[in-house]
C-alpha positions in Angstrom: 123.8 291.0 240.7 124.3 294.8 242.0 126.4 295.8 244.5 124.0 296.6 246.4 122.6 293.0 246.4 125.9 291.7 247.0 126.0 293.6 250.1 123.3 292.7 251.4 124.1 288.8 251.2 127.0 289.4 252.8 125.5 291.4 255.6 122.9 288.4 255.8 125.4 285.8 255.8 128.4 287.9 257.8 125.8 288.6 261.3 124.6 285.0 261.7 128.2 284.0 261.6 129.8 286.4 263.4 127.5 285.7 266.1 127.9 282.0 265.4 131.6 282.2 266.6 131.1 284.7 269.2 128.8 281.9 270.8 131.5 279.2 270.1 134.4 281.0 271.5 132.6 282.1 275.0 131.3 278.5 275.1 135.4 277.1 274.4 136.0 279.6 277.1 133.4 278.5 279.4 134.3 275.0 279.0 138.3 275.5 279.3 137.6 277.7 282.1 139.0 276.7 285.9 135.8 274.6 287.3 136.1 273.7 291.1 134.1 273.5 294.2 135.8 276.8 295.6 136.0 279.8 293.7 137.8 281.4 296.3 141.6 281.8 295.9 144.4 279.3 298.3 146.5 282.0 300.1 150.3 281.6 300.6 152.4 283.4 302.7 156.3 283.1 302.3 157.8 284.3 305.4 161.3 285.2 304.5 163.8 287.4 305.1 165.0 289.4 301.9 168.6 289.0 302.1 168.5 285.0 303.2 169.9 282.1 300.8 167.0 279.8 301.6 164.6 282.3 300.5 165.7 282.6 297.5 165.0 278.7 297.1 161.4 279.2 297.9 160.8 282.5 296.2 162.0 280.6 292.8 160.3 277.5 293.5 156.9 279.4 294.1 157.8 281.0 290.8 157.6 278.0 289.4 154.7 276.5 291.1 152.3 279.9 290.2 152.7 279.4 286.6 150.6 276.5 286.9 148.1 277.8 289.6 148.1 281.6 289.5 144.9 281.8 288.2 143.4 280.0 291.8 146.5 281.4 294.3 147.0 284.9 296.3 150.6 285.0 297.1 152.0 287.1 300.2 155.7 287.6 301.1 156.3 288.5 304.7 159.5 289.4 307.0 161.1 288.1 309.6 162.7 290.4 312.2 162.4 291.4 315.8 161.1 294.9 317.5 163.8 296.5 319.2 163.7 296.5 323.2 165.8 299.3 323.8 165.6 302.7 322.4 169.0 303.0 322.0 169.0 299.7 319.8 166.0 301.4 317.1 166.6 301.3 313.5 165.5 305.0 312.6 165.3 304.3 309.1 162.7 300.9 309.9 161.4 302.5 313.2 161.5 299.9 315.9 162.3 296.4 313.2 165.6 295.1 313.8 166.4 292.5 311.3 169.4 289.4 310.9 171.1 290.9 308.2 171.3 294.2 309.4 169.7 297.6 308.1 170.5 297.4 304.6 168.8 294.0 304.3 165.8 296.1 306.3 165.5 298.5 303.7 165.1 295.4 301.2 162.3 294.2 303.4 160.3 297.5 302.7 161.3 297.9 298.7 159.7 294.4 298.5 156.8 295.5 300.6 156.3 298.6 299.0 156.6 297.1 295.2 153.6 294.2 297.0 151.6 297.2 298.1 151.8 299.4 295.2 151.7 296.3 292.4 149.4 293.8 294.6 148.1 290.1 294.2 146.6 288.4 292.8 147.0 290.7 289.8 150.9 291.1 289.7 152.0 288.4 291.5 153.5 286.3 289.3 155.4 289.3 288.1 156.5 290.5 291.8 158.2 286.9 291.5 160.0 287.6 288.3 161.5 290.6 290.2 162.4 288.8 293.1 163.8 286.3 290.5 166.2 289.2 289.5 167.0 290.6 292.6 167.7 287.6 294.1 170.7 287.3 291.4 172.6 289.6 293.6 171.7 289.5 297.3 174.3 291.2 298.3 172.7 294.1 296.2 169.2 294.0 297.8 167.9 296.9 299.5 169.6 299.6 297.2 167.9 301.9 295.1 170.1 301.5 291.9 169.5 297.5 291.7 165.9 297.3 292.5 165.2 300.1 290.0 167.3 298.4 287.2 165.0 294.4 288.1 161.7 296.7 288.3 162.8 298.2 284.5 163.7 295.0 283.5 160.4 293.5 283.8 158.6 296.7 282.9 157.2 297.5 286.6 157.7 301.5 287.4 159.5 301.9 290.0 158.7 305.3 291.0 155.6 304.6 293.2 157.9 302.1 294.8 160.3 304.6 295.5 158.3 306.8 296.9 156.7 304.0 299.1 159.8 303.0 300.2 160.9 306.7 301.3 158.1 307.7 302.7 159.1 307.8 306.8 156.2 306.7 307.1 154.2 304.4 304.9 157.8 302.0 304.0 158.6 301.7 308.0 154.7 300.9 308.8 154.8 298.4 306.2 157.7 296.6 307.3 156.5 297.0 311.3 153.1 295.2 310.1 154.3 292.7 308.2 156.4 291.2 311.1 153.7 291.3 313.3 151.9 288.9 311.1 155.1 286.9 311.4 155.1 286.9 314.5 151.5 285.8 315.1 152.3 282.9 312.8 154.6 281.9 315.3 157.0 281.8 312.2 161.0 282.4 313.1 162.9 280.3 310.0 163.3 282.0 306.6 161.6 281.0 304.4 158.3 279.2 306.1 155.8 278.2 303.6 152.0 278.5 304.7 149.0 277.6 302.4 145.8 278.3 303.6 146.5 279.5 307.0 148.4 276.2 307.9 152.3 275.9 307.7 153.7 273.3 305.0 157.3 273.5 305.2 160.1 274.7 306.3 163.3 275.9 304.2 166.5 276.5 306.5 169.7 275.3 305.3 167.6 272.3 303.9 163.9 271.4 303.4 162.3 269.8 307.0 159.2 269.4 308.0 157.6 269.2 304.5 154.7 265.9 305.4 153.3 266.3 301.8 156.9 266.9 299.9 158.9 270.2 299.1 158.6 270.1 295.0 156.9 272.0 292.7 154.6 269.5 291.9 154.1 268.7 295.5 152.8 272.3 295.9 150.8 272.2 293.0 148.9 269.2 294.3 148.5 271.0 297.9 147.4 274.1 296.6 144.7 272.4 294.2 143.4 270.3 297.0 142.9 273.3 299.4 141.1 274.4 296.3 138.4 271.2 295.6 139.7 270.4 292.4 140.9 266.7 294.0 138.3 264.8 296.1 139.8 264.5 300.0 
């Protein structure tokens, strides 16, 4: 047979099955794709406080717990802090936030704000936790330049744009004011406060209280995919 005939057969044969497992693959992926009676994603809010022990607890066990849900979770870390009363008490470098653990642990507040804002969920989230994970190393550390830039390097997130963010007089300071005012309408004063779905969960503060459906991983897991619809109520 010619070459040319050759060809052809293999044209002939090669489009019906390359098609053949285009089809198959889309229809694996359709079938091993997340089915459930929501397709909206479960939002959870740590409220922390970036220089706090017990937030380091529930930023590594969400860690945990998104690398079996991220693909039906939004995940939002905010602050805990207070507005100053008295201009003589203002923060200039946070505006009016006054926070536990003083101005350094501020500035931490609005790096991890600023790498949220410029790096956001659901996209990067599970990320934004492995940079946490690093930071949180070294608390003592939190809210300088040099050790956020070397976590952001380490798991390949520029930190430049978070920089920036984060000097900007204005943008890093409005960031940090807005996200205690949603702590505040929460009602939410412990670090760290877990809320899924609008509704607070638990409570980590020197120990876990207040958990009604348990503080584990799994526990969370099981939460989060009921808020979802994958388990009947």
């Amino acid at each position: 047979m010619s070459p040319t005939g050759l060809f052809l057969i293999f044209i002939l044969l090669f489009i019906p099955l390359s098609f053949f497992l285009t089809w198959s693959l889309d229809c694996f992926q359709s079938s091993t794709t997340f089915s459930s009676k929501n397709d909206e994603r479960v939002p959870i809010t740590l409220y922390a406080m970036s220089q706090c022990p017990d937030a380091v607890v529930c930023e590594d066990l969400f860690r945990k717990v998104l690398r079996k849900v991220n693909h039906i979770t939004k995940l939002q870390i905010d602050y805990i802090g207070r507005f100053a009363e008295d201009k003589r008490e203002q923060d200039p470098s946070t505006l009016r936030v006054i926070c536990k653990h003083g101005e350094q642990e501020c500035f931490g507040n609005i790096l991890e704000l600023c790498s949220q804002h410029v790096f956001p969920a659901p996209i990067y989230q599970r990320r934004f936790l492995e940079f946490l994970y690093c930071l949180n190393r070294d608390i003592s550390q939190k809210g300088t330049h040099d050790y956020t830039r070397k976590c952001a390097e380490y798991i390949g997130l520029d930190y430049t744009p978070i920089a920036a963010c984060a000097n900007d007089s204005t943008l890093g300071p409005l960031l940090l004011i807005e996200s205690v005012k949603r702590t505040q309408a929460a009602n939410v004063t412990k670090s760290c406060t877990i809320f899924i779905n609008g509704k607070q969960r638990c409570i980590r503060d020197g120990g876990w209280y207040e958990c009604p459906d348990g503080y584990g991983v799994d526990d969370f897991v099981r939460i989060i995919k009921e808020v979802h619809g994958l388990y009947e109520a």
